[in-house]
C-alpha positions in Angstrom: 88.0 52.2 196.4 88.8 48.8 196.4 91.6 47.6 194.5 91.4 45.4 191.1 93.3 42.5 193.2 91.2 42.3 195.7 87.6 42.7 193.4 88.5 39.8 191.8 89.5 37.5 194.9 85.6 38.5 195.8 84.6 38.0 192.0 86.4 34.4 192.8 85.4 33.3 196.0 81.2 34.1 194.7 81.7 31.8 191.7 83.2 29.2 194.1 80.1 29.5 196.3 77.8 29.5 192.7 79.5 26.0 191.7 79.7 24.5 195.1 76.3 25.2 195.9 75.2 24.2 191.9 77.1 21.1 192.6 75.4 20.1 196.0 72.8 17.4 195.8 69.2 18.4 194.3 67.9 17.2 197.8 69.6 19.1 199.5 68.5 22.9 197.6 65.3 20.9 197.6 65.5 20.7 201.7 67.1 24.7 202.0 65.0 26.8 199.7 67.7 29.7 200.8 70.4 28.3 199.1 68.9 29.3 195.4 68.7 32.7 196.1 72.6 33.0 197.1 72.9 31.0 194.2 70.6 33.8 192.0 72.4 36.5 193.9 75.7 35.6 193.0 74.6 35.2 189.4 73.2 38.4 189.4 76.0 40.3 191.0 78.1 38.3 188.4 76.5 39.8 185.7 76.3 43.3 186.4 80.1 43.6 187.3 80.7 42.9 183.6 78.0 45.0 182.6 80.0 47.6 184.5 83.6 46.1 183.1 82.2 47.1 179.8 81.1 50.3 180.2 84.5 51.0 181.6 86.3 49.7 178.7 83.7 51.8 176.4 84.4 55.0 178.6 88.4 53.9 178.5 88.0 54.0 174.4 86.1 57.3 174.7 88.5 59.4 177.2 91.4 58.2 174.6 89.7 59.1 171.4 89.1 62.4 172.9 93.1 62.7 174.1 94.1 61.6 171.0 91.4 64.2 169.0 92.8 66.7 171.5 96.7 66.8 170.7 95.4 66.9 166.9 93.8 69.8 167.7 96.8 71.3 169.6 99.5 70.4 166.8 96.7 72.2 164.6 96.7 75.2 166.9 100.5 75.5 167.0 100.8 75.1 162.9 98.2 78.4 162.7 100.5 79.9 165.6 103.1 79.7 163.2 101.3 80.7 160.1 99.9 83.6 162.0 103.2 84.8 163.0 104.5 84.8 159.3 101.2 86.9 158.1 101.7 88.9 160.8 105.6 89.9 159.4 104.2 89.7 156.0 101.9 92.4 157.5 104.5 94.1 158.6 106.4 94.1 156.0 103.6 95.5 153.5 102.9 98.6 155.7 106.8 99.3 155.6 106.5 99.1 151.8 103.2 101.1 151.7 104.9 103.9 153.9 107.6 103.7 151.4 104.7 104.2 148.6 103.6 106.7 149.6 106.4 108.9 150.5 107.2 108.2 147.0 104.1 109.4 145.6 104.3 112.5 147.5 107.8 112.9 146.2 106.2 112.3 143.0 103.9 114.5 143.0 105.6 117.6 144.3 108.3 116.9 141.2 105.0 117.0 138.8 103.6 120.6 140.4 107.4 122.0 139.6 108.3 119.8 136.3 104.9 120.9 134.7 105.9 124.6 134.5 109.6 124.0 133.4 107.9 121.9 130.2 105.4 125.1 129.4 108.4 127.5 129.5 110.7 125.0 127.3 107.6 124.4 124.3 107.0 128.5 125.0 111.5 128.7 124.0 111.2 126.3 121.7 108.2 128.2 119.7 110.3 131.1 119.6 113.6 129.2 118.7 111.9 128.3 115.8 110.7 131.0 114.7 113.4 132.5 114.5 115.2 130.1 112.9 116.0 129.5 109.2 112.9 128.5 107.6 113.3 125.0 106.5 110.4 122.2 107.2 108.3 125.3 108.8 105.0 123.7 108.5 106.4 120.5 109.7 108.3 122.1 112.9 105.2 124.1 113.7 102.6 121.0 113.4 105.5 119.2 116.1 105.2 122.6 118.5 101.2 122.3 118.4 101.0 118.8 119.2 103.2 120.0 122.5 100.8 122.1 123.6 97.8 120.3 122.8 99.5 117.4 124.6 99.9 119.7 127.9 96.3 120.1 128.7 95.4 116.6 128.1 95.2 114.2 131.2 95.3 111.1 129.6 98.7 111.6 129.1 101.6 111.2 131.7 103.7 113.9 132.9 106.9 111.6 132.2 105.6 110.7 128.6 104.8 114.8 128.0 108.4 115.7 129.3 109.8 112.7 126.7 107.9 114.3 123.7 109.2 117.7 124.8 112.7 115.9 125.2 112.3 114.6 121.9 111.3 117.6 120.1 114.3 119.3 121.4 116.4 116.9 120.5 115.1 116.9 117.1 116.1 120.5 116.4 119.4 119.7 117.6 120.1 117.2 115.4 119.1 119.6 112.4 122.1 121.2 112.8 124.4 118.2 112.5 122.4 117.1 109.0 122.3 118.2 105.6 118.5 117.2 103.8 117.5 117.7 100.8 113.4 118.3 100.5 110.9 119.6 97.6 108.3 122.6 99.1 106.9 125.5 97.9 109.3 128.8 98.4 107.1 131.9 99.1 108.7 134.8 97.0 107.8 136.8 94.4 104.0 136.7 93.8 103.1 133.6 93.2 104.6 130.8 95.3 107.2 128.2 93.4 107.8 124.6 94.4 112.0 124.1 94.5 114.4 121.9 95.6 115.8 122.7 99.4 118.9 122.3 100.4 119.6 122.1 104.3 123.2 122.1 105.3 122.8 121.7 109.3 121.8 125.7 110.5 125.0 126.8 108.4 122.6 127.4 105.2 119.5 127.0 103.5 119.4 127.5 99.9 117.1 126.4 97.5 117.1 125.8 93.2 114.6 125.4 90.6 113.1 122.3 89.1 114.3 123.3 86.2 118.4 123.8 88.0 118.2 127.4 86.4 117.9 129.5 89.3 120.0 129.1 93.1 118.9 131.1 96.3 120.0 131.7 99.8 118.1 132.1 102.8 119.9 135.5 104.6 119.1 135.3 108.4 120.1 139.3 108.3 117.6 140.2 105.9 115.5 137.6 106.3 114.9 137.5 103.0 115.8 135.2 100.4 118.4 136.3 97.5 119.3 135.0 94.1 122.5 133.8 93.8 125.1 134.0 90.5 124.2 131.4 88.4 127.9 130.3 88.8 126.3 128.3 92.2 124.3 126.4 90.2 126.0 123.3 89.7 127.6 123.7 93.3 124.0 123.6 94.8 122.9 120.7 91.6 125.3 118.7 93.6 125.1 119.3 97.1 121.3 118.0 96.5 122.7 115.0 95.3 125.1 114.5 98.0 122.1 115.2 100.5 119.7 112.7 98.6 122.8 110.3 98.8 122.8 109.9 94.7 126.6 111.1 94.7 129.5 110.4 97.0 130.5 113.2 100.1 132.5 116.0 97.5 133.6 119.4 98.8 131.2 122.4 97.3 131.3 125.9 97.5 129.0 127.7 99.4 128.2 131.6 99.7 127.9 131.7 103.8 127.4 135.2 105.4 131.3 136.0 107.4 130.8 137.2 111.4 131.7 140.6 110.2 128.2 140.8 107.6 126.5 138.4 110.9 127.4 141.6 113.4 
């Protein structure tokens, strides 16, 4: 291919030739028809060389658009690269946490299948425990001990929130005995029931008194029976009502309590 230098010492010497021979006398072009067509062929080489220069510069401006769309579409390709690598840990990184899940909820699980019968047997102790118990707030304790059951067999409900209402219960009885209460119920003696005055001191004792303060009773977990006491308790239970009702300052009272030796 020839080089630039020398294309345009030929693109030189023809428009010397085109202004010599344009400048030569008319007479003489008239006299040698031959010299217009060197003239016409110079002029028409002339003008299709810079119809080609053009079309070079236009393919010049394509070929660059195209290298510079090119490394765009590189710097793109290395920025998804890099955003692909960091889904791919992120990836990574959630299946790690899902193994974890899962080994949890199979941990889970098996500690539901062995927690579920421990909670049946501790309502099942807990019936019984109270049942045995002094009979203070019966209908009350016994409404808290059906709800537990009816609560087992429902599966709306969690098996941690069943084993904190079972918790709860427990620990409800067991602050009983650290209490003393003073409630009004009906006392079921004699043949017709009464409504009296309870008197709760923690599981020590449970005694009870008239409306009316003329007769006291004990609850006799030997018996299980209720007894009358002398009416010399009377006052003694009139203010251990008022103690537990928080109407009179903490006082020591006298109390007929069963001794280990009537217990045995």
């Amino acid at each position: 291919m020839p080089s630039p230098s020398s294309r345009y010492r030929r693109y030189g010497l023809s428009l010397a030739i085109c202004g010599a021979l344009l400048c030569a006398p008319v007479t003489a072009s008239a006299q040698d028809p031959g010299v217009d067509d060197v003239v016409n062929a110079g002029v028409d080489r002339l003008e299709k060389n810079q119809a080609f220069q053009q079309r070079i510069n236009e393919l010049d401006e394509a070929i660059r658009d195209k290298v510079e769309r090119y490394r765009e579409i590189n710097k793109e390709i290395e920025g998804l690269e890099v955003y692909l690598d960091q889904l791919q840990s992120q990836v990574s990184s959630q299946d790690a946490e899902k193994t974890d899940l899962n080994e949890s909820i199979d941990r889970v699980t098996q500690i539901e299948r062995q927690i579920t019968p421990l909670m049946l047997k501790m309502i099942k102790g807990l019936e019984r425990f109270v049942s045995l118990d002094k009979p203070f707030l019966q209908k009350e304790r016994e409404k808290r001990i059906a709800r537990l059951q009816d609560m087992m067999g429902r599966s709306d409900v969690s098996v941690a929130e069943k084993f904190r209402n079972v918790l709860e219960a427990y620990q409800t009885e067991v602050d009983y005995g650290r209490t003393i209460e003073a409630y009004r119920g009906s006392l079921a003696s004699g043949d017709q029931p009464r409504e009296v005055d309870f008197l709760r001191i923690g599981r020590i004792a449970l005694l009870y008194q008239t409306l009316d303060d003329s007769e006291t009773g004990v609850w006799n977990p030997n018996s299980e029976q209720w007894e009358t006491l002398p009416a010399t308790y009377n006052s003694q239970i009139s203010e251990g009502l008022r103690i537990a009702r928080e109407q009179a300052a903490p006082s020591l009272i006298s109390l007929p309590l069963n001794t280990p030796e009537e217990t045995q």
